[in-house]
ROFILO-336860 format. One line per field, with one value per residue (C-alpha): residue in three letters; z, y, x. Coordinates in steps of 0.1 Angstrom, whole numbers, plus 5000, padded with zeros to 4 digits. Example, Ala and Ser with C-alpha at 12.3 -4.5 7.8 and 13.67 -1.06 7.14 Angstrom:
BEGIN
pavo: c(ALA,SER) $
up: c(5078,5071) $
north: c(4955,4989) $
east: c(5123,5137) $
***
This chain:
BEGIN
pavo: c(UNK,UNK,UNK,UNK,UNK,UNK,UNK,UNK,UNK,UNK,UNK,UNK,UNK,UNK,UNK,UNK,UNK,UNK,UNK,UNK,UNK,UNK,UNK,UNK,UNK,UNK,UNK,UNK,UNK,UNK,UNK,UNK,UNK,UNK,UNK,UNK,UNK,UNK,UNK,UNK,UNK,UNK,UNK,UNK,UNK,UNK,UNK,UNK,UNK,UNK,UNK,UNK,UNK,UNK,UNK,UNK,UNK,UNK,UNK,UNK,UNK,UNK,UNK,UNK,UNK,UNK,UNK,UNK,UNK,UNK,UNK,UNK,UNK,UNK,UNK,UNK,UNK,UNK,UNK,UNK,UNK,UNK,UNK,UNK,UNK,UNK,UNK,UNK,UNK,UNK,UNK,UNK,UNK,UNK,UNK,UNK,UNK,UNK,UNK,UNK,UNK,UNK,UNK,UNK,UNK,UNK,UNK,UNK,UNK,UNK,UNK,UNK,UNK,UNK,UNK,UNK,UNK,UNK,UNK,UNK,UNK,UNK,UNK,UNK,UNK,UNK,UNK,UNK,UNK,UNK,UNK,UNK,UNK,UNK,UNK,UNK,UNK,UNK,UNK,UNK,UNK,UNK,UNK,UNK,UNK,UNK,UNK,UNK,UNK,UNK,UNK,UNK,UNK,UNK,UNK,UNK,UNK,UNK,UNK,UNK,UNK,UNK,UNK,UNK,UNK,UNK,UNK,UNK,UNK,UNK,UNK,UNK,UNK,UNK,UNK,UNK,UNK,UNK,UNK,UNK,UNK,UNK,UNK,UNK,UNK,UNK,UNK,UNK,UNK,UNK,UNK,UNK,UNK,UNK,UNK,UNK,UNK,UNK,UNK,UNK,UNK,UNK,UNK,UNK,UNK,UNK,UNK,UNK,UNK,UNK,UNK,UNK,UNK,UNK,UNK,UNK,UNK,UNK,UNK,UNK,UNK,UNK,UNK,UNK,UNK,UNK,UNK,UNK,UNK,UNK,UNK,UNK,UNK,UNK,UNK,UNK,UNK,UNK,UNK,UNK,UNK,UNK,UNK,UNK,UNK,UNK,UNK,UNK,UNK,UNK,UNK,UNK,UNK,UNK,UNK,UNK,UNK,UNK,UNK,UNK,UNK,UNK,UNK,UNK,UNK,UNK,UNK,UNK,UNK,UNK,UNK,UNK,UNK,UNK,UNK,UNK,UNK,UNK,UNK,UNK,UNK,UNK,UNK,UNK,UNK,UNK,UNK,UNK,UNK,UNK,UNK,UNK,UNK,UNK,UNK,UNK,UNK,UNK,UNK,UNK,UNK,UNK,UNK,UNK,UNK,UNK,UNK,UNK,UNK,UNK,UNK,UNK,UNK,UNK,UNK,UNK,UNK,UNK,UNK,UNK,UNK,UNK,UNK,UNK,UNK,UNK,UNK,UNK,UNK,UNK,UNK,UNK,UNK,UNK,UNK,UNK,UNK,UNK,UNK,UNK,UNK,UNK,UNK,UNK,UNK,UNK,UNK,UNK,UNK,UNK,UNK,UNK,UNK,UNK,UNK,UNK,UNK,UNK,UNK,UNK,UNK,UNK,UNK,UNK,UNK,UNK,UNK,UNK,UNK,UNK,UNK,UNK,UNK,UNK,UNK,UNK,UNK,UNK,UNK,UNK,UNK,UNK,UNK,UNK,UNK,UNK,UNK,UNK,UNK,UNK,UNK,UNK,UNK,UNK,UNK,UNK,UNK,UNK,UNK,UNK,UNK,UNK,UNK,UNK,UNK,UNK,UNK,UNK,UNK,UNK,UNK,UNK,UNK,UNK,UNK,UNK,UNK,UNK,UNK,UNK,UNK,UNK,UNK,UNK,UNK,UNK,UNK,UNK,UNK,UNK,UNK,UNK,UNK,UNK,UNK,UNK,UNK,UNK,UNK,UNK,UNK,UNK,UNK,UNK,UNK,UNK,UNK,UNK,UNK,UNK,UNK,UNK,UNK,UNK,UNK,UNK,UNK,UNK,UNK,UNK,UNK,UNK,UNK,UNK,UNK,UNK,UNK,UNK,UNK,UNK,UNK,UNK,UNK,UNK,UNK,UNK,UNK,UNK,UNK,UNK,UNK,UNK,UNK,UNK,UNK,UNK,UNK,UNK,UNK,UNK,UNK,UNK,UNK) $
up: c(5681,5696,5715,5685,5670,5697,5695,5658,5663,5674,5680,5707,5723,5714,5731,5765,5763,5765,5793,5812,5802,5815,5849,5855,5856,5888,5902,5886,5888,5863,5839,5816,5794,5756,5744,5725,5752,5772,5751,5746,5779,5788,5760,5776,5809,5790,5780,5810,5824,5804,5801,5818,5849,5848,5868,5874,5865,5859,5896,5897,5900,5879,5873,5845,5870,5874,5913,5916,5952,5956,5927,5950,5981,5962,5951,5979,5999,5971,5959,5976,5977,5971,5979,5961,5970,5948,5953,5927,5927,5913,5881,5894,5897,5930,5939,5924,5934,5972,5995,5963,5951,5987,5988,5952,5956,5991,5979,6001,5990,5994,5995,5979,5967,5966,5978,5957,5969,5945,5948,5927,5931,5930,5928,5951,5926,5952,5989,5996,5984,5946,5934,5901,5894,5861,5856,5855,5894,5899,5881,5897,5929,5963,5987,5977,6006,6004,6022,6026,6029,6068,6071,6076,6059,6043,6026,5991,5968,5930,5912,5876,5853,5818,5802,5770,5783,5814,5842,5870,5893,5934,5966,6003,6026,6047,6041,6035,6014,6000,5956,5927,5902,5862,5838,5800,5786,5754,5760,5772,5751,5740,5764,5790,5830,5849,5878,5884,5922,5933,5950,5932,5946,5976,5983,5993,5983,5960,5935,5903,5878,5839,5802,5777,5757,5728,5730,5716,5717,5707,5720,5716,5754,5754,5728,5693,5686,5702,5727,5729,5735,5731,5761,5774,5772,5795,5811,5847,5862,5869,5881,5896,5921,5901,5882,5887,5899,5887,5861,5869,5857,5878,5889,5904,5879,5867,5836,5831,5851,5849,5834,5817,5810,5783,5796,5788,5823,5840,5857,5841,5815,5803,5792,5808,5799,5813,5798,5790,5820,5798,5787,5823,5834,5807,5817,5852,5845,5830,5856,5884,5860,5841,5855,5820,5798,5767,5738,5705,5671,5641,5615,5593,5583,5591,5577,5582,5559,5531,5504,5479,5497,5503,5464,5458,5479,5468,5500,5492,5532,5551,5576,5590,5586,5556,5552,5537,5540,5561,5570,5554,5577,5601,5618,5595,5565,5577,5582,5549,5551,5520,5514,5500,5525,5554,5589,5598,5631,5659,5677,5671,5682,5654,5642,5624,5635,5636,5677,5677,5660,5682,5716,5704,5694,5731,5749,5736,5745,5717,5709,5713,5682,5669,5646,5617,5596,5561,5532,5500,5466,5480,5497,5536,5547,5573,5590,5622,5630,5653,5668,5673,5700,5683,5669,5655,5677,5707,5729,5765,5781,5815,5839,5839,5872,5899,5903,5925,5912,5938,5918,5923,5955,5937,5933,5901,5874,5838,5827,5809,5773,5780,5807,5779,5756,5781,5789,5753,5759,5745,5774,5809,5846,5879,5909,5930,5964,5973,5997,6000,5977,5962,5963,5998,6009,5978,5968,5930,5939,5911,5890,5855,5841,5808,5797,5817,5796,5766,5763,5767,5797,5798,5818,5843,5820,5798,5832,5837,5806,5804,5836,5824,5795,5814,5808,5827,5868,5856,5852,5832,5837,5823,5827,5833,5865,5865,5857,5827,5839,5822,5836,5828,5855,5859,5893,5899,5909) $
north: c(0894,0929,0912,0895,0929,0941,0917,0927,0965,0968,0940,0961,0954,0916,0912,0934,0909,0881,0888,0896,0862,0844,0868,0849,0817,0827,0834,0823,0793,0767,0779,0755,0782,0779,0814,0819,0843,0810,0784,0809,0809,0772,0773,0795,0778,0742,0760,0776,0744,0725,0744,0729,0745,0763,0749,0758,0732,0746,0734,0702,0667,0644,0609,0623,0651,0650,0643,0665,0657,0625,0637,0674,0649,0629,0662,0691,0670,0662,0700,0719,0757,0771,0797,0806,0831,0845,0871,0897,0908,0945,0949,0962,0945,0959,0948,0910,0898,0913,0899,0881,0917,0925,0889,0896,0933,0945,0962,0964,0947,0960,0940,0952,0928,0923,0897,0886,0860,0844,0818,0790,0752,0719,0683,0654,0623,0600,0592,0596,0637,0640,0669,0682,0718,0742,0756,0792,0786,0779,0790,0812,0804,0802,0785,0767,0763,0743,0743,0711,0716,0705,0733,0714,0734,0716,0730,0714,0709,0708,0679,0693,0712,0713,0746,0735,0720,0745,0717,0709,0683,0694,0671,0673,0651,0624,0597,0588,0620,0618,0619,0617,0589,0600,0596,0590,0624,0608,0597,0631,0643,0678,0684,0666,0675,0687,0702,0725,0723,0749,0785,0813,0846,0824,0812,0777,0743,0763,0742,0750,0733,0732,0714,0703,0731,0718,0697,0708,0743,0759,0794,0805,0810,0789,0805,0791,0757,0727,0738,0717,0731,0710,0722,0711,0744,0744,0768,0758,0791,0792,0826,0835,0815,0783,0773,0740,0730,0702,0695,0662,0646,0632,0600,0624,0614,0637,0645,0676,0708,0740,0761,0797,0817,0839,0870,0911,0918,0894,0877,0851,0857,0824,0800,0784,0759,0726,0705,0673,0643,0620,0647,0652,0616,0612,0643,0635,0600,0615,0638,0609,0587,0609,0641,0655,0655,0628,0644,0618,0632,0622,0634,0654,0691,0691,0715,0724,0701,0723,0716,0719,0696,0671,0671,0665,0635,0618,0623,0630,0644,0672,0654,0642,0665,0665,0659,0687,0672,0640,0647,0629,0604,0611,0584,0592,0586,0554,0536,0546,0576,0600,0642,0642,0615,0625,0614,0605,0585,0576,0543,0544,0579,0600,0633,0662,0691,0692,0703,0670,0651,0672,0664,0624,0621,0642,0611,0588,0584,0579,0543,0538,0525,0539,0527,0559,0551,0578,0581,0580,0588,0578,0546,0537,0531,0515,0519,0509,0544,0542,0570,0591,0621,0653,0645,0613,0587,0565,0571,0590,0620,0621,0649,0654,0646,0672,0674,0695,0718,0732,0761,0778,0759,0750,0716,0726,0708,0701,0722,0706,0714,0722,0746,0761,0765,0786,0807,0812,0796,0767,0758,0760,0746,0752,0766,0742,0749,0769,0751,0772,0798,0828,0828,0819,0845,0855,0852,0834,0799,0789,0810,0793,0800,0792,0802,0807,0825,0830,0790,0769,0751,0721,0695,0688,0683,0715,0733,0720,0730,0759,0773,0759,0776,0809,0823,0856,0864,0872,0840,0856,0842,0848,0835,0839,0838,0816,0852,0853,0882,0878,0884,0889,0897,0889,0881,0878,0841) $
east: c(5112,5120,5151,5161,5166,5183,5203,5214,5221,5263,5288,5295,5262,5262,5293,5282,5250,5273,5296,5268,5253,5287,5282,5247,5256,5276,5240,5211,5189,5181,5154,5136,5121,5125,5132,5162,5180,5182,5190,5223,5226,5228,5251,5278,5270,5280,5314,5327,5319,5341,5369,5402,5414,5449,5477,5517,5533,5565,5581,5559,5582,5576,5594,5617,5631,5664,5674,5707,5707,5729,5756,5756,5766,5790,5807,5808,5834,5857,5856,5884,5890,5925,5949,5977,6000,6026,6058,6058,6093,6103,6112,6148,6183,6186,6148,6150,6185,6184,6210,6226,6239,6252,6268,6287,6292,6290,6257,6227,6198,6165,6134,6106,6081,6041,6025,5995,5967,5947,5920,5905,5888,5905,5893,5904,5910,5921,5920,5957,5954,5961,5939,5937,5932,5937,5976,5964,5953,5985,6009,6037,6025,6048,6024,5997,5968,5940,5906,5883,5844,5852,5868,5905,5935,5964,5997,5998,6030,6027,6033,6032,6016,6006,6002,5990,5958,5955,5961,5980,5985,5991,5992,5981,5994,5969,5946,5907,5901,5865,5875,5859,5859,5858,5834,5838,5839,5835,5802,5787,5757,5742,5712,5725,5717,5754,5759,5790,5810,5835,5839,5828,5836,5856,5823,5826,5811,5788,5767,5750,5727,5728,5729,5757,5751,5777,5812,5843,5847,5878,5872,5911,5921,5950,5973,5985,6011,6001,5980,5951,5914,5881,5857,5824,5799,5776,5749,5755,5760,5803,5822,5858,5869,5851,5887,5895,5864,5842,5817,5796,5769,5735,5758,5782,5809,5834,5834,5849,5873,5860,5883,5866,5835,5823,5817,5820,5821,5840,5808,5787,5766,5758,5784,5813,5835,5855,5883,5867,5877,5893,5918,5920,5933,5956,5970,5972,5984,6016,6020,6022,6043,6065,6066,6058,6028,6034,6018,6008,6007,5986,6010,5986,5978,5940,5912,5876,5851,5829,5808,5839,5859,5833,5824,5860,5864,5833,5808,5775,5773,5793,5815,5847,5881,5895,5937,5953,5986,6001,6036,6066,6073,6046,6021,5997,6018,6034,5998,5988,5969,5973,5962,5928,5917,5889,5889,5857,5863,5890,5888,5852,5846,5831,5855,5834,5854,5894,5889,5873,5901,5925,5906,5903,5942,5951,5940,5968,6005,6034,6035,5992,5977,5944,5923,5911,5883,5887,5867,5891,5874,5839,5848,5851,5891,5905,5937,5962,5979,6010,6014,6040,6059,6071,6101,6088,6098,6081,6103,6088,6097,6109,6115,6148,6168,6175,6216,6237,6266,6293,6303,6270,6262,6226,6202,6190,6164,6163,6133,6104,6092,6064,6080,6105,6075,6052,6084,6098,6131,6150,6171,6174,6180,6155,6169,6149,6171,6198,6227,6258,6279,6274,6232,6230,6205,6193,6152,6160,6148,6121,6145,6156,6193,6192,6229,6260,6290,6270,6263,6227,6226,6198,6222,6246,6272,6262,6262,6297,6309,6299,6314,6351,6344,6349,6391,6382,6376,6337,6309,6281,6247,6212,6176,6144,6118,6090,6069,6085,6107,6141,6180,6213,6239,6277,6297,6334,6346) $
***
């Protein structure tokens, strides 16, 4: 009974009593008295008995791990590093023109340019050498060099580009390339394991693991108009150098191009984003058969669903994009669709955001047909959109032809819209090689003249015209250089 009211004087001293209890069953021997002190014991004993032992399981495989090992294989070789190096002429007359003002004037031209080297990742899509990369690799660039994981260099030429979805197209020449195949963007989920493939920091064949953090993110990189931008986020860890790289998932299918990151310091920080692959092929596709990107258009004025807006069309949920307007004459309008009408779906792909719609319409050519599912005044819709270029027609646009013109000595090249709309122009003609006459010696090919005696110049027979035009000894001519640098300057015939 005296232990008994021991037991009762201070939690404190209960609690001392039984931590030391828990310390004898380390040590002690089985007892079989009947006292209470030991029936408390056996007690505790019983517990720490059947407690469950700790593990780290953390880093322990089991059947649903993801193996990253075969897509990392599949990848590495058809991940290639690249070099770009680009000529940053001065700012001057003097500085840009060179021999050409010697040649016209008798002046001495003095060269003083910077040479800047830039680096980025590319993708191998086929075994004869096509790789894909993003435009802003690119762009500007005078040589292009690319580095295979075996360590083989190549010279590459580019093919085309496409500012407005950040892509471009580039060759090496040879055979039996290791390439990736795509996979259906479309069919990418939230959660999903990726692995991203490229040369951060001109580190290369570097991979890195993540999720599908979310799908179409507009993130406003590319500029305003018709720029298109609907990225994959993920969390796979991408830095400098990783542009143009790829995003695959465990089958080592490509399903995306790494193209940006969010980051205050220039360095990862979390999130990084890739154009989605079937943007990519389509993209490329026109490339290799046009020479020019073929852009589709829905015909509608598009915005953001609310509550309002769903109310007003009947919906009892938030979804789908709602038609603000579908323009006179426009595919839309043609196939039936009217303002008030919400998209909910595009050839069976679900729309809930208009970077969705965007992204979903960007994977069609003028003249595909797509199938738009709408809710009108509650009900489900149906309808057969044909769609249709920029100026409303079917028709495709082509690179223009190169042509040469012996007043200027030149092979120039009809410029592309999407060229004209990067450089803020409405006309012009490529310098794409210099033969004989007046810019022998002179550093301007790459160099876009976009008027010649105060008149646009887009063809051969504009060109032409423009130069009988002239009643005086002097031929003005202006322009602009592919670094958006403009000119004017004048030379005697």
């Amino acid at each position: 009974m005296m232990f008994e009211r021991k037991m009762k004087l201070t939690p404190s001293k209960a609690v001392m009593v039984a931590v030391a209890m828990i310390f004898m069953t380390a040590c002690a021997e089985k007892t079989t008295s009947n006292d209470v002190a030991t029936n408390e014991q056996t007690t505790v004993i019983e517990q720490v008995q059947s407690a469950p032992k700790v593990q780290r399981t953390a880093f322990l495989p089991t059947e649903n791990t993801p193996d990253f090992v075969d897509a990392a294989e599949a990848s590495v070789n058809a991940v290639v590093h690249i070099k770009t190096t680009i000529i940053q002429k001065s700012s001057s007359y003097n500085d840009f023109f060179g021999a050409f003002l010697e040649h016209l004037y008798g002046i001495p031209g003095q060269s003083q340019s910077n040479t800047m080297v830039a680096y980025g990742s590319g993708v191998v899509l086929s075994p004869d050498g096509y790789i894909v990369t993003n435009n802003h690799v690119v762009e500007g660039a005078d040589e292009v060099e690319v580095t295979f994981n075996n360590k083989v260099v190549s010279k590459a030429t580019i093919v085309g580009t496409d500012p407005s979805s950040d892509l471009a197209l580039i060759k090496v020449e040879g055979s039996d390339f290791d390439y990736l195949v795509f996979g259906d963007s479309d069919k990418v989920k939230v959660g999903e394991w990726v692995l991203a493939v490229g040369n951060p920091f001109n580190l290369t064949s570097t991979v890195t693991a993540g999720i599908v953090s979310a799908k179409a993110r507009n993130i406003g990189i590319l500029g305003e108009g018709s720029n298109v931008e609907s990225f994959i986020q993920t969390d796979a860890a991408v830095n400098r150098g990783n542009s143009g790289g790829a995003l695959v998932n465990t089958r080592g299918e490509l399903i995306g191009i790494n193209a940006a990151i969010a980051s205050h310091t220039g360095s990862y920080e979390g999130y990084s984003f890739a154009i989605p692959s079937n943007i990519v092929r389509k993209v490329v596709d026109d490339l290799l058969m046009y020479g020019e990107t073929q852009r589709a258009y829905l015909g509608v004025q598009i915005r953001e669903m609310d509550a309002n807006l769903a109310e007003e069309a009947g919906m009892h949920d938030i979804k789908g994009v709602y038609v603000a307007e579908a323009s006179k004459d426009g595919a839309a309008e043609k196939a039936g669709i009217k303002s008030g009408d919400v998209i909910v779906d595009i050839n069976g792909t679900g729309v809930n955001t208009t970077t969705q719609l965007m992204e979903a319409i960007r994977q069609y050519r003028p003249g595909d047909e797509v199938n738009v599912k709408v809710i009108r005044n509650g009900n489900e819709r149906y309808f057969t959109v044909g769609l249709l270029n920029e100026v409303g027609s079917t028709e495709v646009v082509k690179r223009g032809e190169s042509f040469f013109n012996d007043t200027f000595g030149l092979m120039l090249q009809p410029i592309s819209q999407s060229e004209m709309k990067s450089l803020h122009v409405n006309s012009g003609l490529k310098i794409v090689e210099i033969r004989q006459g007046p810019f022998q010696g002179a550093n301007v090919e790459g160099f876009i003249i976009t008027d010649v005696n105060g008149k646009s110049v887009n063809t051969k027979n504009d060109l032409e015209k423009a130069i009988a035009s002239n009643r005086g000894r002097k031929t003005y001519i202006g322009g602009v250089y592919p670094n958006g640098m403009r000119m004017n300057f004048e030379y005697y015939n």
